[in-house]
C-alpha positions as protocol buffer text, in pm:
chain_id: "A"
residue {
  index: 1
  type: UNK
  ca { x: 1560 y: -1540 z: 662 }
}
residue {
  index: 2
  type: UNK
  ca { x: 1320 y: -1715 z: 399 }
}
residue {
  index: 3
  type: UNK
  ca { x: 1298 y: -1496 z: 86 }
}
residue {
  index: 4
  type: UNK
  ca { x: 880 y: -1407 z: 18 }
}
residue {
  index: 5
  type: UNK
  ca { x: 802 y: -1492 z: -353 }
}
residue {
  index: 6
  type: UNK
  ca { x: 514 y: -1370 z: -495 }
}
residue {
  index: 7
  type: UNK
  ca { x: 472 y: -1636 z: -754 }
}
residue {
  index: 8
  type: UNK
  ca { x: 488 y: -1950 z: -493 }
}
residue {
  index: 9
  type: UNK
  ca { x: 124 y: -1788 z: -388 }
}
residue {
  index: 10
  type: UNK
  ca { x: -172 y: -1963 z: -556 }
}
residue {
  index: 11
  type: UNK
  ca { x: -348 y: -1751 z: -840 }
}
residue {
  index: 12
  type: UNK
  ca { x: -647 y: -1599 z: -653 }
}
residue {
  index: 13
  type: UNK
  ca { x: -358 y: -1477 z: -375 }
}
residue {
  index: 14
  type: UNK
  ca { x: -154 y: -1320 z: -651 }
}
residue {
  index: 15
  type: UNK
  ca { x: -426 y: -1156 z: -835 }
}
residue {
  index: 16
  type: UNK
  ca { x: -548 y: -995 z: -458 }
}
residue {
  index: 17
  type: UNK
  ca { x: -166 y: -845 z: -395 }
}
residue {
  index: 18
  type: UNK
  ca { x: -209 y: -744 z: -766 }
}
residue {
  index: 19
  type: UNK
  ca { x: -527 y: -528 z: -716 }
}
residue {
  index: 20
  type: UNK
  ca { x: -424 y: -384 z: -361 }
}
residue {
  index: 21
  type: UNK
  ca { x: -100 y: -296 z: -550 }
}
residue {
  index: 22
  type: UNK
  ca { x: -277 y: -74 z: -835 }
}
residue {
  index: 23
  type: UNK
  ca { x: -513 y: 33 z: -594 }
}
residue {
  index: 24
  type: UNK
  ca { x: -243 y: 208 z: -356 }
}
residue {
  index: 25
  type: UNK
  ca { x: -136 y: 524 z: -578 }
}
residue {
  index: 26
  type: UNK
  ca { x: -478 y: 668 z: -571 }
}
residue {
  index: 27
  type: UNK
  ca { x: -555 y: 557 z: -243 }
}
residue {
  index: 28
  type: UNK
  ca { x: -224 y: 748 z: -156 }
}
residue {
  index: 29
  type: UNK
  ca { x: -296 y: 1067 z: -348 }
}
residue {
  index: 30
  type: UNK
  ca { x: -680 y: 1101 z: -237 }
}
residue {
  index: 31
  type: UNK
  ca { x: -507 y: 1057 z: 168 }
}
residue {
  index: 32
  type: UNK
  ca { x: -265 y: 1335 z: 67 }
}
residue {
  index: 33
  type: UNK
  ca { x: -457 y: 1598 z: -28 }
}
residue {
  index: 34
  type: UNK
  ca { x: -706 y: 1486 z: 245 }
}
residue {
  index: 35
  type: UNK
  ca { x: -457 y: 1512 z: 500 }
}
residue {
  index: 36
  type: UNK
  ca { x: -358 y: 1831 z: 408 }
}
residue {
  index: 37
  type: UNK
  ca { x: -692 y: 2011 z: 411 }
}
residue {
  index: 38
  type: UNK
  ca { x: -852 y: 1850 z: 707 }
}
residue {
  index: 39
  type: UNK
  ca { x: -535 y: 1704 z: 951 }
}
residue {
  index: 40
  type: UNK
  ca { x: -637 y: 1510 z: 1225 }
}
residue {
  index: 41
  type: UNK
  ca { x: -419 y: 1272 z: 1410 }
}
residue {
  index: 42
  type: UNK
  ca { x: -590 y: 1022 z: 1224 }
}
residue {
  index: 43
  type: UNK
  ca { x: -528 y: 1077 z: 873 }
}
residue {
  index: 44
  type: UNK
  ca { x: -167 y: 1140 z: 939 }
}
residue {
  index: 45
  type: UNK
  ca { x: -139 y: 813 z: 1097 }
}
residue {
  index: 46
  type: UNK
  ca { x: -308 y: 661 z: 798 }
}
residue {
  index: 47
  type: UNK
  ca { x: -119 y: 838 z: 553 }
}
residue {
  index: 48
  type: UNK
  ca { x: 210 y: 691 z: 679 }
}
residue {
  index: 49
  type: UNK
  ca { x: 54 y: 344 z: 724 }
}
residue {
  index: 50
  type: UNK
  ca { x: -24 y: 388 z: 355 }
}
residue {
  index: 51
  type: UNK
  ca { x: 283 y: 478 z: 259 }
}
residue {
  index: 52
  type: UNK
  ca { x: 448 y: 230 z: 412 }
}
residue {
  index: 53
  type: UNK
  ca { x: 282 y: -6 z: 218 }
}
residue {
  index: 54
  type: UNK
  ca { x: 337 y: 164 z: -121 }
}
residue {
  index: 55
  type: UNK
  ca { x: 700 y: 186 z: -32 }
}
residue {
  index: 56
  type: UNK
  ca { x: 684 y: -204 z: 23 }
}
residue {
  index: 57
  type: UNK
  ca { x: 526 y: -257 z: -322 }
}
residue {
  index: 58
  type: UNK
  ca { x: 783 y: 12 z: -455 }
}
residue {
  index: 59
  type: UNK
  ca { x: 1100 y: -213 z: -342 }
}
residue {
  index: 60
  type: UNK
  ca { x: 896 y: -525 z: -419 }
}
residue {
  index: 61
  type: UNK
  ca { x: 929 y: -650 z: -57 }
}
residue {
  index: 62
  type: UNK
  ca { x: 556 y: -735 z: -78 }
}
C-alpha cells in the first residue's frame, strides 16, 4: 500500500486540504450542537461523516 503524501500534491491542491482542514472544527461544533437540538436522521448521519473526516485530519491520514 502506497503511502499518501501531502507535499507530492501541487500547491493549489495543498492549500485546498489546508482550508477544508481549518474549516472542519467549526464545521464540527456548529453540527454538534445542531444535532443535538433538532436530530433528524440526517444530521446524525452528517455529523459522523464529519467526524470521520476530522478524525482523518487528526491522525494525518488525509
Amino acid at each position: 500500500m502506497a503511502r499518501y503524501y501531502r507535499y507530492r500534491l501541487p500547491p493549489w491542491a495543498r492549500n485546498c486540504i489546508i482550508v477544508i482542514e481549518r474549516c472542519t472544527l467549526p464545521i464540527l461544533i456548529f453540527q454538534l450542537i445542531r444535532t443535538l437540538f433538532f436530530p433528524t436522521t440526517f444530521d446524525v448521519f452528517l455529523l459522523g461523516i464529519i467526524v470521520g473526516i476530522f478524525i482523518a485530519f487528526y491522525l494525518e491520514w488525509i
